[in-house]
N, CA and C atoms of all chains as a GROMACS GRO file, in nm:
protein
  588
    1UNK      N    1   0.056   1.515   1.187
    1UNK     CA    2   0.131   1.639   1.163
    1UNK      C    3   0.231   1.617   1.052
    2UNK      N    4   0.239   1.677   0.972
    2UNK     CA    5   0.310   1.673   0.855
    2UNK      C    6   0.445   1.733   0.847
    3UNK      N    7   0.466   1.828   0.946
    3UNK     CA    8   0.566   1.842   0.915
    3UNK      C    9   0.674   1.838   1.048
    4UNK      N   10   0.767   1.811   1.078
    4UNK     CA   11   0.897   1.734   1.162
    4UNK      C   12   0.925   1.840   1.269
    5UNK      N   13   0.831   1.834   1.399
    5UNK     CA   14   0.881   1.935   1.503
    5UNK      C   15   1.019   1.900   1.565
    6UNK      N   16   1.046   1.806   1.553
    6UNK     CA   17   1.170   1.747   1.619
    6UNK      C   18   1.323   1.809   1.578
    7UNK      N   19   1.236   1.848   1.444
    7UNK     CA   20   1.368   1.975   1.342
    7UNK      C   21   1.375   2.115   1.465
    8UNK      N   22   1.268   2.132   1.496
    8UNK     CA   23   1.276   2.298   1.556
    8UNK      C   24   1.374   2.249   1.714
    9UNK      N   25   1.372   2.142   1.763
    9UNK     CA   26   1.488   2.084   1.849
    9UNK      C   27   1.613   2.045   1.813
   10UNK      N   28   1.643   1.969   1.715
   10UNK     CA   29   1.733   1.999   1.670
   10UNK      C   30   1.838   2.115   1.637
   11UNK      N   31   1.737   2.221   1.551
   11UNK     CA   32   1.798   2.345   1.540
   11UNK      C   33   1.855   2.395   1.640
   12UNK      N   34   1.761   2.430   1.750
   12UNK     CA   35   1.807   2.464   1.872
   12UNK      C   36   1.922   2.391   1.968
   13UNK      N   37   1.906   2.262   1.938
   13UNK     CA   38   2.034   2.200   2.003
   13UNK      C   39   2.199   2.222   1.904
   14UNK      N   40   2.160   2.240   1.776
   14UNK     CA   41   2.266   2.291   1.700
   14UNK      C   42   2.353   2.418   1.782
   15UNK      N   43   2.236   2.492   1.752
   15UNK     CA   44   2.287   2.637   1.829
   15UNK      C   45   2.314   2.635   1.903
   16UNK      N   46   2.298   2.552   2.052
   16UNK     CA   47   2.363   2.576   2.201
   16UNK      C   48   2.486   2.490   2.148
   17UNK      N   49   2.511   2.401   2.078
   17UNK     CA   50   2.637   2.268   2.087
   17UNK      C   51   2.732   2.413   2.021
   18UNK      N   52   2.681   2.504   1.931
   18UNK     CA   53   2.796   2.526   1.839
   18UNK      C   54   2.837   2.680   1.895
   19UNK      N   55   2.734   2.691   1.986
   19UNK     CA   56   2.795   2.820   2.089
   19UNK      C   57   2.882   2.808   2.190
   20UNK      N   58   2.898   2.647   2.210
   20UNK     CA   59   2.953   2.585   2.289
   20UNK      C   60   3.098   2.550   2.264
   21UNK      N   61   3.103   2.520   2.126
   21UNK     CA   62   3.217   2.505   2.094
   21UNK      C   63   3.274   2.614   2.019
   22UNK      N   64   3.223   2.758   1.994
   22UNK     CA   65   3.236   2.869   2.007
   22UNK      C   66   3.361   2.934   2.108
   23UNK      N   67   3.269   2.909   2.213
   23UNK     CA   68   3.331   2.943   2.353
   23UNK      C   69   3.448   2.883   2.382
   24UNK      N   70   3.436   2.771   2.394
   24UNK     CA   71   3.581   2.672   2.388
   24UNK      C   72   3.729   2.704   2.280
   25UNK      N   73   3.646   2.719   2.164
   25UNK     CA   74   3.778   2.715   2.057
   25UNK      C   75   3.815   2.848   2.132
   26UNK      N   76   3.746   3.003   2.155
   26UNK     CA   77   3.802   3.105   2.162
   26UNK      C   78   3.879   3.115   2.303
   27UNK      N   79   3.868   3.019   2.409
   27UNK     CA   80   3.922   3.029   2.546
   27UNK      C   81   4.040   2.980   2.516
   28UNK      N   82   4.040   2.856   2.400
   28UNK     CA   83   4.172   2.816   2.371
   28UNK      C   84   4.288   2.898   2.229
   29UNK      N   85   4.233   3.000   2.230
   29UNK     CA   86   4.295   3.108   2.189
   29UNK      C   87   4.268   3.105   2.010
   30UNK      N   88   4.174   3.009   1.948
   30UNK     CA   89   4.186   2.986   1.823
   30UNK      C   90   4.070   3.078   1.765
   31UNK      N   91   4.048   3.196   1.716
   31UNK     CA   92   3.992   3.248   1.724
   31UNK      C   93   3.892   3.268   1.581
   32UNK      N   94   4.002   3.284   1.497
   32UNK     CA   95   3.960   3.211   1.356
   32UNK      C   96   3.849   3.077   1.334
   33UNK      N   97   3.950   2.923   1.424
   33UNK     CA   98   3.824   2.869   1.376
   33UNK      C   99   3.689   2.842   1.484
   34UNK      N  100   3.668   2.949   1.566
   34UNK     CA  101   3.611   2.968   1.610
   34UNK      C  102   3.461   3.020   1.549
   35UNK      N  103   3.551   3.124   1.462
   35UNK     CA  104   3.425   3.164   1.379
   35UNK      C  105   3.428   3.112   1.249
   36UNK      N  106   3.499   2.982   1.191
   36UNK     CA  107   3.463   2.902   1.095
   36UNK      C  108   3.382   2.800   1.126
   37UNK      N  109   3.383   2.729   1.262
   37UNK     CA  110   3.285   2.658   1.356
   37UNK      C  111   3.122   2.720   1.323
   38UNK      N  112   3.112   2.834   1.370
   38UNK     CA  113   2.978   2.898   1.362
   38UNK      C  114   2.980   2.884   1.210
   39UNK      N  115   3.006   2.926   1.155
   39UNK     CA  116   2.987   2.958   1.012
   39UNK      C  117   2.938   2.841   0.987
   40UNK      N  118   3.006   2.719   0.966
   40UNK     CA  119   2.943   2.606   0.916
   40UNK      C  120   2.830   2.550   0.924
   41UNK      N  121   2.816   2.604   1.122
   41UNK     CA  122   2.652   2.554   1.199
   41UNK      C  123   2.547   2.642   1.124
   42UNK      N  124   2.548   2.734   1.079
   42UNK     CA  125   2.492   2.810   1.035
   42UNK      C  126   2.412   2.772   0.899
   43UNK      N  127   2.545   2.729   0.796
   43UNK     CA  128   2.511   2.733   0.690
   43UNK      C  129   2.418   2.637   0.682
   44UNK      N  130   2.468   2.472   0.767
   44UNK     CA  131   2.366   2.343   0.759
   44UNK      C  132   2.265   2.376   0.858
   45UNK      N  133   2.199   2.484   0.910
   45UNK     CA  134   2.077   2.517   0.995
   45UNK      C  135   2.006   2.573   0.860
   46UNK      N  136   2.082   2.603   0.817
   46UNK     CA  137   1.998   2.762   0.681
   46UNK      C  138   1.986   2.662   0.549
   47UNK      N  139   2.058   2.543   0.522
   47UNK     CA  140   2.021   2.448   0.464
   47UNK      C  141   1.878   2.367   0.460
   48UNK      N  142   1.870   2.328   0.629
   48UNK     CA  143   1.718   2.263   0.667
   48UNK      C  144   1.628   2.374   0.614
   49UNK      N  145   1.652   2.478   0.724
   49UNK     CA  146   1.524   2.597   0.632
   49UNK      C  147   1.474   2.621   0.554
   50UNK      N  148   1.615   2.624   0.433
   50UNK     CA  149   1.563   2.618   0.293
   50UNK      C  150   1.478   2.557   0.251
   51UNK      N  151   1.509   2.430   0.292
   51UNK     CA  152   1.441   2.302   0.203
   51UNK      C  153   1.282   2.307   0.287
   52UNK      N  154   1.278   2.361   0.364
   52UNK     CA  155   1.148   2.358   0.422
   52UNK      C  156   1.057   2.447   0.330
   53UNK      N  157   1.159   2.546   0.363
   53UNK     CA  158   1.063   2.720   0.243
   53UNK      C  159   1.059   2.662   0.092
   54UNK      N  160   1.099   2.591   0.069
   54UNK     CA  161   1.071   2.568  -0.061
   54UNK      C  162   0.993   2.457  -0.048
   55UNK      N  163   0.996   2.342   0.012
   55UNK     CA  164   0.819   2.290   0.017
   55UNK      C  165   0.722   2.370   0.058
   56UNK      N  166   0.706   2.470   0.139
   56UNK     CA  167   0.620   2.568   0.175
   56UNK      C  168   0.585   2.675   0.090
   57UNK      N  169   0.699   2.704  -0.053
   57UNK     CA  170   0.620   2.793  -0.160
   57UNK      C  171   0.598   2.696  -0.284
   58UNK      N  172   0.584   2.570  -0.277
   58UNK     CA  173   0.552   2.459  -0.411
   58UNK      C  174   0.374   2.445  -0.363
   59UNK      N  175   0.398   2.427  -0.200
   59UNK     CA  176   0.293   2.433  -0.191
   59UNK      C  177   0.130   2.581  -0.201
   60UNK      N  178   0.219   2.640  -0.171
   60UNK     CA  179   0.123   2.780  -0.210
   60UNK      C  180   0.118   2.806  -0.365
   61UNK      N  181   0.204   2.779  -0.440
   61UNK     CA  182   0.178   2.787  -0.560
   61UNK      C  183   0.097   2.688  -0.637
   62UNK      N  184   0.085   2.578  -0.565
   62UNK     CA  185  -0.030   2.431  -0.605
   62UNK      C  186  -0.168   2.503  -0.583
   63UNK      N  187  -0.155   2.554  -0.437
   63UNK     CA  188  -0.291   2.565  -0.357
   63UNK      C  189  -0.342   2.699  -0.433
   64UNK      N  190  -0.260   2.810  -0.465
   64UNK     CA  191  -0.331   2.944  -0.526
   64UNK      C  192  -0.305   2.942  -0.677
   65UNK      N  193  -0.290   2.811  -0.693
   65UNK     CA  194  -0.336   2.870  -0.860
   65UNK      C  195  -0.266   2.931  -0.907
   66UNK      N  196  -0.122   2.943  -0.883
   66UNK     CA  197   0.011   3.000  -0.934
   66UNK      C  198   0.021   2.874  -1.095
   67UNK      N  199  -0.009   2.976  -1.240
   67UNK     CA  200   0.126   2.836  -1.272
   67UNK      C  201   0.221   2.800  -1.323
   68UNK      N  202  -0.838   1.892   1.821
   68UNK     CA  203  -0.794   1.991   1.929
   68UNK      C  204  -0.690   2.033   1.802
   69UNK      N  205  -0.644   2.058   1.714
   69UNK     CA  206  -0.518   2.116   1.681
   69UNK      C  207  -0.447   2.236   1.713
   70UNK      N  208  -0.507   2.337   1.752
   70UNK     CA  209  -0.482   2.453   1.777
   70UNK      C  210  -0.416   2.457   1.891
   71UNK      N  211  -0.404   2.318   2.033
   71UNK     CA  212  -0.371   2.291   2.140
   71UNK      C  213  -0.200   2.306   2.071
   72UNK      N  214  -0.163   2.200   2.008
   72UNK     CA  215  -0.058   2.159   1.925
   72UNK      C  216  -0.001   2.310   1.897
   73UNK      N  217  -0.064   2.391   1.820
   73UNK     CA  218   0.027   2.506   1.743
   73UNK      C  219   0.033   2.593   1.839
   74UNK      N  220  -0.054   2.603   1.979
   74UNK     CA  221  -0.030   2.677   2.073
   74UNK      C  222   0.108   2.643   2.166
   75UNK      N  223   0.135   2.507   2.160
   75UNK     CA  224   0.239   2.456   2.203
   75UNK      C  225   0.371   2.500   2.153
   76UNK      N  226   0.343   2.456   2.020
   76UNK     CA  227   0.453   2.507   1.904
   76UNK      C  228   0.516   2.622   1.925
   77UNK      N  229   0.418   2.714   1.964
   77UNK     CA  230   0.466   2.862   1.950
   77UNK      C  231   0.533   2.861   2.084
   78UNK      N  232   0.485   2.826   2.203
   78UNK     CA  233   0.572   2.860   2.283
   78UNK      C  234   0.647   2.792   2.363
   79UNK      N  235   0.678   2.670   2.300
   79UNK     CA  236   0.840   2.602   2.275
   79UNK      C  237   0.944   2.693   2.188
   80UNK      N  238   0.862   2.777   2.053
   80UNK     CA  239   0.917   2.797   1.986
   80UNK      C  240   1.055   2.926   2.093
   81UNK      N  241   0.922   2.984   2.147
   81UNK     CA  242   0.941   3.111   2.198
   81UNK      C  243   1.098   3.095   2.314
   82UNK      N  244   1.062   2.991   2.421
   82UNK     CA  245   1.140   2.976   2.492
   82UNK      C  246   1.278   2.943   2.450
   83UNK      N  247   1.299   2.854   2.341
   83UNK     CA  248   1.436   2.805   2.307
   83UNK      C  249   1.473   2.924   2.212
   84UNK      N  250   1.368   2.999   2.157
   84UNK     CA  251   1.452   3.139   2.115
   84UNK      C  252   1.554   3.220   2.193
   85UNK      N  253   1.452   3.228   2.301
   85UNK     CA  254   1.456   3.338   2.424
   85UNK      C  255   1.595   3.292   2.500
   86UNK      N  256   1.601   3.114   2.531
   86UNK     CA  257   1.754   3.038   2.521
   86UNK      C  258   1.886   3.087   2.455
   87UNK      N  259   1.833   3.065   2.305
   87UNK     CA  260   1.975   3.089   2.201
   87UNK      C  261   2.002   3.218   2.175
   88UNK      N  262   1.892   3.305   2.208
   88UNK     CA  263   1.902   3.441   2.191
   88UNK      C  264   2.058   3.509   2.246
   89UNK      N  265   2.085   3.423   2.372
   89UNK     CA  266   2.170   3.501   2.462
   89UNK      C  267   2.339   3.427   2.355
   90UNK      N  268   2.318   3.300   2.316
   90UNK     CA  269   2.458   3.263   2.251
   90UNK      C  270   2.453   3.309   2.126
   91UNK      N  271   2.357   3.300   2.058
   91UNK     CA  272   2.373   3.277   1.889
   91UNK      C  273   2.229   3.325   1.832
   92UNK      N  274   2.245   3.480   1.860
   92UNK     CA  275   2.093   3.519   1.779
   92UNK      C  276   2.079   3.490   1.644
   93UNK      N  277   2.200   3.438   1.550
   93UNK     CA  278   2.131   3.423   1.420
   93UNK      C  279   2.046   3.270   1.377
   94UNK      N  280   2.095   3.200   1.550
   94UNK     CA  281   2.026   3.071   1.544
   94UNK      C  282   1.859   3.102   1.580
   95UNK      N  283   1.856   3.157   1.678
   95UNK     CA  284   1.742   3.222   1.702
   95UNK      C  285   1.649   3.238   1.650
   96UNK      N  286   1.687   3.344   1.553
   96UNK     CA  287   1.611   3.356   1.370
   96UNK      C  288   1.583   3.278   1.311
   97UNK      N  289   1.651   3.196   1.288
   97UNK     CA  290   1.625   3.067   1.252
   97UNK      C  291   1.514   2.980   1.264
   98UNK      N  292   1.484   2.937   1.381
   98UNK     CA  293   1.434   2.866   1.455
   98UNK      C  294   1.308   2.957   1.444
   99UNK      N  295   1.287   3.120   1.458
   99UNK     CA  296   1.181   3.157   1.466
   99UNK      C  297   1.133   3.143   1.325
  100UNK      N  298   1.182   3.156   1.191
  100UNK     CA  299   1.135   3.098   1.064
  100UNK      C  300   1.128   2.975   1.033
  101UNK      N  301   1.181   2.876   1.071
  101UNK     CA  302   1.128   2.766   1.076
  101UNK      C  303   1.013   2.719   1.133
  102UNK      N  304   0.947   2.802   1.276
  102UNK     CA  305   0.851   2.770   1.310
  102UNK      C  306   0.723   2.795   1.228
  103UNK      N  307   0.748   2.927   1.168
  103UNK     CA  308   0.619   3.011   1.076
  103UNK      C  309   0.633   2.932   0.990
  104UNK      N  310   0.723   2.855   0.934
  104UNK     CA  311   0.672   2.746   0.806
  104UNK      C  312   0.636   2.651   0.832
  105UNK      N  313   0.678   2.610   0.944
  105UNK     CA  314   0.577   2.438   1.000
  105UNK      C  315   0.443   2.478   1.070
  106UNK      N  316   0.449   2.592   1.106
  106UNK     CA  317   0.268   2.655   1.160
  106UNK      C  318   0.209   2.628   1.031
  107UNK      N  319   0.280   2.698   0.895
  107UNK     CA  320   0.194   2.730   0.750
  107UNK      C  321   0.169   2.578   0.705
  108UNK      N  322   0.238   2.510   0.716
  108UNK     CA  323   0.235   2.371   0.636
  108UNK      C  324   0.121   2.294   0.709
  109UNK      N  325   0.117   2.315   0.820
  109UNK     CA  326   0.032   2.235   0.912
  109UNK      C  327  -0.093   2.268   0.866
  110UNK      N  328  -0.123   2.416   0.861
  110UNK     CA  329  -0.244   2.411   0.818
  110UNK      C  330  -0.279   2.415   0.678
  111UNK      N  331  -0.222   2.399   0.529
  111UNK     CA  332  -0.246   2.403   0.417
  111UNK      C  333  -0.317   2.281   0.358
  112UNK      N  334  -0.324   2.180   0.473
  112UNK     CA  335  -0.418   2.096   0.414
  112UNK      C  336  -0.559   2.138   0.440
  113UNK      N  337  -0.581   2.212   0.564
  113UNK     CA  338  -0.733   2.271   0.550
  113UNK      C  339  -0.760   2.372   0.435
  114UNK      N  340  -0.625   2.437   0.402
  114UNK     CA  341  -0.663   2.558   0.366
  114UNK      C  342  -0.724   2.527   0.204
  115UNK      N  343  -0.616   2.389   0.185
  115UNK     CA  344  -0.668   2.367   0.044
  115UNK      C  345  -0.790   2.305   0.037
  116UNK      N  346  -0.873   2.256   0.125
  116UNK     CA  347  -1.045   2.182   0.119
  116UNK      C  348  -1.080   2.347   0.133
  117UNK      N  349  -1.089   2.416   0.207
  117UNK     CA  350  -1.135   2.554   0.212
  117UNK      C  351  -1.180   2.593   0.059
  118UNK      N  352  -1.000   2.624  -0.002
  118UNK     CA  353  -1.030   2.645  -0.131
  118UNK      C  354  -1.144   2.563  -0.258
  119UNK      N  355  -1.128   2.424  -0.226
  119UNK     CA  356  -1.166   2.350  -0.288
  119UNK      C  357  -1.302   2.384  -0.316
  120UNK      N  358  -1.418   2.365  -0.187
  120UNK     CA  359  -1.546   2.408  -0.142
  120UNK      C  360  -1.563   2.579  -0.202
  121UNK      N  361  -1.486   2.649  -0.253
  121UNK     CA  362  -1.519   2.772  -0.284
  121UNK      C  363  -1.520   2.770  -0.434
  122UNK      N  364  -1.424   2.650  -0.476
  122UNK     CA  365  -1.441   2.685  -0.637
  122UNK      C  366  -1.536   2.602  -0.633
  123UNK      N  367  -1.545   2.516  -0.551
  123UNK     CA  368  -1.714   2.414  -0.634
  123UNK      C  369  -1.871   2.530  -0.621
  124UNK      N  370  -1.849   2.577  -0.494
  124UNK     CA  371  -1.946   2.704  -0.516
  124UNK      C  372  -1.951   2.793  -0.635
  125UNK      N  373  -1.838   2.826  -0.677
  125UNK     CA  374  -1.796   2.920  -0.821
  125UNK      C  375  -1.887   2.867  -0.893
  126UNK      N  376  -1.849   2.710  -0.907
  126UNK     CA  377  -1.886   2.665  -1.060
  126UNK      C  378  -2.015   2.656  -1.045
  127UNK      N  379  -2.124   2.623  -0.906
  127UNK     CA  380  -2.260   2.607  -0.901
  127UNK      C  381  -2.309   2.750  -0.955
  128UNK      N  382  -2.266   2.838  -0.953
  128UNK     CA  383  -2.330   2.992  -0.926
  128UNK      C  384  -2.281   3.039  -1.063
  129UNK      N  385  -2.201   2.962  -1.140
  129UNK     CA  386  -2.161   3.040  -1.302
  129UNK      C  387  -2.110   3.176  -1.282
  130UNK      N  388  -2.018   3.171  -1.158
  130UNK     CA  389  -1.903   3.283  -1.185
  130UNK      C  390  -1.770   3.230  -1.259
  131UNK      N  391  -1.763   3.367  -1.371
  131UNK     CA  392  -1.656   3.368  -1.430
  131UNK      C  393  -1.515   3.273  -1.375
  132UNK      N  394  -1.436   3.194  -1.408
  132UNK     CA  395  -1.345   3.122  -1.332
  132UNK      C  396  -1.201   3.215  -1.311
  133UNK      N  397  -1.210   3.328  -1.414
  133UNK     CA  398  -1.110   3.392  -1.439
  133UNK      C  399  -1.106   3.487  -1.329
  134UNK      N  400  -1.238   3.511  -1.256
  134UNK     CA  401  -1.262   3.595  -1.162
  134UNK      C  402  -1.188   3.499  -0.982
  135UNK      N  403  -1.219   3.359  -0.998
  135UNK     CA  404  -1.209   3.330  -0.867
  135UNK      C  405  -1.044   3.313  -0.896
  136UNK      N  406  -0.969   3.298  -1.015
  136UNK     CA  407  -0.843   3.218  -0.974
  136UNK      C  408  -0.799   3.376  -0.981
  137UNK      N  409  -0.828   3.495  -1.004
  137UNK     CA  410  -0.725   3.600  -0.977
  137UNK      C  411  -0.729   3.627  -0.859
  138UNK      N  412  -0.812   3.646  -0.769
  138UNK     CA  413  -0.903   3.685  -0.643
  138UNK      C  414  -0.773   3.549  -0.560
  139UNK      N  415  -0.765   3.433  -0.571
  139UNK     CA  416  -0.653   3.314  -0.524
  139UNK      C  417  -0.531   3.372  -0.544
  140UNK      N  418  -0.503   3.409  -0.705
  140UNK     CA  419  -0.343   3.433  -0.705
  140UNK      C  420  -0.350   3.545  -0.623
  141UNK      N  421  -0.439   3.665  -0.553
  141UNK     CA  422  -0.417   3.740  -0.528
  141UNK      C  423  -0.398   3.743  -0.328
  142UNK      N  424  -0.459   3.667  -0.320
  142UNK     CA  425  -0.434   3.614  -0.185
  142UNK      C  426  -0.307   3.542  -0.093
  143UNK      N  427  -0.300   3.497  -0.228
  143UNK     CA  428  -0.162   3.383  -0.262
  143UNK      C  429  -0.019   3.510  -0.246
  144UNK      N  430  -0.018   3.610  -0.294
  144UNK     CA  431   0.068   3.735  -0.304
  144UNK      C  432   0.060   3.760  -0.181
  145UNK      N  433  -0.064   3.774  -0.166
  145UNK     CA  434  -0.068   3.885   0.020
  145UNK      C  435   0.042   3.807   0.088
  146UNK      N  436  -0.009   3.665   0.112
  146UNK     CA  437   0.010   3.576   0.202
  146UNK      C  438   0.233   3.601   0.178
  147UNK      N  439   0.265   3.573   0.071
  147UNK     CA  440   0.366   3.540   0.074
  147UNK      C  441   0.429   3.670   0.092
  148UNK      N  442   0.381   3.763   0.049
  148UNK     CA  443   0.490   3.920   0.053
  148UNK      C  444   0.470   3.941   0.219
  149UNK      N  445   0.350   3.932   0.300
  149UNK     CA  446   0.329   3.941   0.429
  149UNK      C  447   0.483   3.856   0.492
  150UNK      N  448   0.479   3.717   0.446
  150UNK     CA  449   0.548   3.604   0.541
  150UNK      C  450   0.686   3.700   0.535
  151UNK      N  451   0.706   3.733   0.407
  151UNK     CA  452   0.906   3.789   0.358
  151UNK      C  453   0.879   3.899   0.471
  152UNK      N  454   0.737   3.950   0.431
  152UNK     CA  455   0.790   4.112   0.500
  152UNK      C  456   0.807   4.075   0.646
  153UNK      N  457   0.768   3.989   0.717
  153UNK     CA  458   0.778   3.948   0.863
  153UNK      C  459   0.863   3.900   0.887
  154UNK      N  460   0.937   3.845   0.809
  154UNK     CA  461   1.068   3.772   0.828
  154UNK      C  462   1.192   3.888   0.844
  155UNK      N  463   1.182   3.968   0.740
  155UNK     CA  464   1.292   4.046   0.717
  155UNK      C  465   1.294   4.158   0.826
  156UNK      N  466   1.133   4.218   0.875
  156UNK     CA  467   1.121   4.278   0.998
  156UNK      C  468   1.194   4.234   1.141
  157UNK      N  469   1.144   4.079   1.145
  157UNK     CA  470   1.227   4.037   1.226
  157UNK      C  471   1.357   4.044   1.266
  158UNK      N  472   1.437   4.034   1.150
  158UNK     CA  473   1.534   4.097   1.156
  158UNK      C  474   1.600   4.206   1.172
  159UNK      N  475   1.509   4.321   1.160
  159UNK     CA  476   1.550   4.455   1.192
  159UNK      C  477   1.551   4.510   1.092
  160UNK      N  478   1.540   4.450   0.994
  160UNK     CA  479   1.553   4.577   0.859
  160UNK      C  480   1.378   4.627   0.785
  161UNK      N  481   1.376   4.723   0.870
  161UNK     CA  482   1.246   4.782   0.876
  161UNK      C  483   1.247   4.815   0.730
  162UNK      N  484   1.320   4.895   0.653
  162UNK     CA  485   1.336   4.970   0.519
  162UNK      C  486   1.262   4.840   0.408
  163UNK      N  487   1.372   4.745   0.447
  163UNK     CA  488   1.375   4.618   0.340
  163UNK      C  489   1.222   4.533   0.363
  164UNK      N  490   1.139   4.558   0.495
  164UNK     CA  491   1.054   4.536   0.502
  164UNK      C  492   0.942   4.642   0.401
  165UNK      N  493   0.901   4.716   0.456
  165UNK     CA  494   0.825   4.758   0.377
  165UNK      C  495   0.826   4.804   0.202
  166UNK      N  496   0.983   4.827   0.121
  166UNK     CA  497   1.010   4.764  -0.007
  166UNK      C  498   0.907   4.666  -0.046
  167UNK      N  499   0.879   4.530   0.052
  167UNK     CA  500   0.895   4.399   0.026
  167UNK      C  501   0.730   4.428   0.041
  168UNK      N  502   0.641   4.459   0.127
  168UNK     CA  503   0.515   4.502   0.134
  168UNK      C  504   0.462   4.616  -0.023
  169UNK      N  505   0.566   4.696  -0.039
  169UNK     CA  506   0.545   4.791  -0.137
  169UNK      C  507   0.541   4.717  -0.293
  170UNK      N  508   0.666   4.638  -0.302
  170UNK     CA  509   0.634   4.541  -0.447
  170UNK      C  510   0.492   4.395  -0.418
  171UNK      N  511   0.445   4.388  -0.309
  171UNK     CA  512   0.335   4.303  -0.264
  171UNK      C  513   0.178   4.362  -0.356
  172UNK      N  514   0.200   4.497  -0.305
  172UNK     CA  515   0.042   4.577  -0.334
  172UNK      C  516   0.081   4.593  -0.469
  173UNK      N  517   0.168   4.670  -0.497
  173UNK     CA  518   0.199   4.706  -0.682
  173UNK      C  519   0.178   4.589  -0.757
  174UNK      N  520   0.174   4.429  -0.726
  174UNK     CA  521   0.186   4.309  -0.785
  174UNK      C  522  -0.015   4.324  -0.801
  175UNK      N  523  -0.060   4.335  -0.646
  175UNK     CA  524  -0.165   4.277  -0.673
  175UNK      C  525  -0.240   4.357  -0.735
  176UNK      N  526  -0.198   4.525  -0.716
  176UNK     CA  527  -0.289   4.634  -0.833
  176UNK      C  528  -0.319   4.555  -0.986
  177UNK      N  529  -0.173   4.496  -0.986
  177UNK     CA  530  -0.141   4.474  -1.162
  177UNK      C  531  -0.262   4.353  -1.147
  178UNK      N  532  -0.237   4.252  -1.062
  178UNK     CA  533  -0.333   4.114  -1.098
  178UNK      C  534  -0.459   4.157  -1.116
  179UNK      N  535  -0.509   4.289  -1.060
  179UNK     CA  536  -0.682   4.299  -1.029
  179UNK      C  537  -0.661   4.433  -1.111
  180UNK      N  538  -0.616   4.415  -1.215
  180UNK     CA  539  -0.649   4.526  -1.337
  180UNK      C  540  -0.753   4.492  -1.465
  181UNK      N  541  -0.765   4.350  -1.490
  181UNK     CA  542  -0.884   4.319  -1.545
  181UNK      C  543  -0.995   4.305  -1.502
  182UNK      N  544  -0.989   4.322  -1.366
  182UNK     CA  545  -1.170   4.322  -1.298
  182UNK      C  546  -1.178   4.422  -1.272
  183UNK      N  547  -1.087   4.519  -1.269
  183UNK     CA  548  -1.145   4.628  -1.213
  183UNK      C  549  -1.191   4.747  -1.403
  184UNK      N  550  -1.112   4.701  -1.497
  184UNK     CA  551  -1.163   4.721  -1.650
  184UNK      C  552  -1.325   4.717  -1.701
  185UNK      N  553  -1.354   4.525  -1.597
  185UNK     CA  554  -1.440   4.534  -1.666
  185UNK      C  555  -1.561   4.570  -1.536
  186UNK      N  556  -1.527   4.614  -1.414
  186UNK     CA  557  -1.617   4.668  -1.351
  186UNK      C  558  -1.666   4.847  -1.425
  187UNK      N  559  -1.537   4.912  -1.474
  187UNK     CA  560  -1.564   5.034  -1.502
  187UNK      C  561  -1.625   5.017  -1.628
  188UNK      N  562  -1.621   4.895  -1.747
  188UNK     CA  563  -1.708   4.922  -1.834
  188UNK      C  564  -1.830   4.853  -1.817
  189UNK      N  565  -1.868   4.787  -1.714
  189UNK     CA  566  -2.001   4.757  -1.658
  189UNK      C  567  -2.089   4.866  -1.659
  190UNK      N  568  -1.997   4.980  -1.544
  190UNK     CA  569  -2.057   5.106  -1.562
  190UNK      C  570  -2.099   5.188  -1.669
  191UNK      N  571  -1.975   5.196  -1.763
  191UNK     CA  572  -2.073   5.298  -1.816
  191UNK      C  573  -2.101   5.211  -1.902
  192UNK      N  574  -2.194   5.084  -1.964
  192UNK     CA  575  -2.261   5.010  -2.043
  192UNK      C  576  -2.389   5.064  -1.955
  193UNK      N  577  -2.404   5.133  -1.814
  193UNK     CA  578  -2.505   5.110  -1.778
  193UNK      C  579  -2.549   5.276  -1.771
  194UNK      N  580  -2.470   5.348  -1.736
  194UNK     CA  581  -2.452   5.496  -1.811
  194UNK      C  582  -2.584   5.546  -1.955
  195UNK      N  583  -2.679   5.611  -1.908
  195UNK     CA  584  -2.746   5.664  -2.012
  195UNK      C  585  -2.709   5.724  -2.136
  196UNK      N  586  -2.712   5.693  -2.234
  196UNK     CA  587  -2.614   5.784  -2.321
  196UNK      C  588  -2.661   5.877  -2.446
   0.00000   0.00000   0.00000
C-alpha cells in the first residue's frame, strides 16, 4: 500500500486531543486561546492534506497526459 | 483481495468521522478527504498499466495518437472536476459545487473541439456534391 493509513489515525486522534483541549482551555475561562488551539490543529491537519493532494494531482497529470 | 483493504478503509473512515463529527466537524472533513486521496492513490498504479495496455493497442491499430491523448486529458478533467465537485458538496456548498462541475464540461467541450471538426468534415468529404 502506498500510501500511509496510519495518517487517517492520526488525523483523527488530532481532532479528539484538540477538542479536548478545546474543552478544557474554555472551562478554564480562556476562551481566546481556546480557539487559537483549534486553529493551529487545523492548519497542521490541512497541511498533511495538502501535501497528499498534491502528490495525488502530479500524479494524474503523469498518468493523463497532462503536460 | 484489495478491495477487502479499501472496504475497510472506508469504514474506519466512516466511523471516526461519525466520532469527530460530534467535537470538531472541520476535522471530520478532513479525514473524509484524506481518505478519497489515499482510496485514489492506491489505485493509480493499476490505473496507469490500464492506460498503458490501451496506448499499446492505439499504436497496434494506427490510431491517430492525438486522438487517444485528448480522449486521457479528457478523462483526466472528469476525474478531477468530479473529486473538487465532491469535496466542496461535502461541505455544503451546493452552488460552488456545481460552478466547479460547470467549468469541468466547458473545459472538456473545448478539449474535444478538434475531433469533433474533423468528424464534421469527415462528413461532408463524404456528402455528394
Amino acid at each position: 500500500m502506498s500510501v500511509d493509513i496510519n495518517a487517517i489515525f492520526q488525523i483523527a486522534g488530532i481532532g479528539i486531543i484538540v477538542a479536548m483541549i478545546h474543552t478544557v482551555l474554555k472551562q478554564m475561562g480562556k476562551e481566546d486561546m481556546a480557539h487559537w488551539v483549534t486553529l493551529i490543529g487545523f492548519v497542521v491537519v490541512l497541511f498533511m492534506v495538502i501535501r497528499l493532494l498534491d502528490e495525488l494531482l502530479t500524479e494524474i497529470k503523469a498518468i493523463f497526459l497532462f503536460q | 483481495m484489495e478491495i477487502i483493504q479499501i472496504v475497510g478503509i472506508g469504514f474506519i473512515v466512516t466511523i471516526l468521522t461519525l466520532i469527530i463529527k460530534e467535537q470538531t466537524p472541520l476535522f471530520a472533513f478532513i479525514i473524509t478527504i484524506f481518505a478519497g486521496i489515499a482510496i485514489f492513490l492506491f489505485l493509480i498504479g493499476k490505473l496507469s498499466s490500464i492506460i498503458q495496455v490501451v496506448e499499446q493497442l492505439a499504436n497496434a491499430s494506427n490510431v491517430n495518437m492525438v486522438f487517444l491523448q485528448t480522449v486521457l486529458k479528457i478523462i483526466g478533467i472528469a476525474y478531477i472536476a468530479e473529486f473538487g465537485a465532491q469535496i466542496v458538496r461535502d461541505a455544503g456548498q451546493e452552488s460552488v459545487a456545481s460552478k466547479i462541475e460547470l467549468a469541468g464540461k466547458v473545459l472538456i467541450l473545448f478539449m474535444a473541439l478538434p475531433i469533433i471538426t474533423v468528424i464534421i468534415e469527415t462528413v461532408i468529404g463524404l456528402l455528394p456534391t
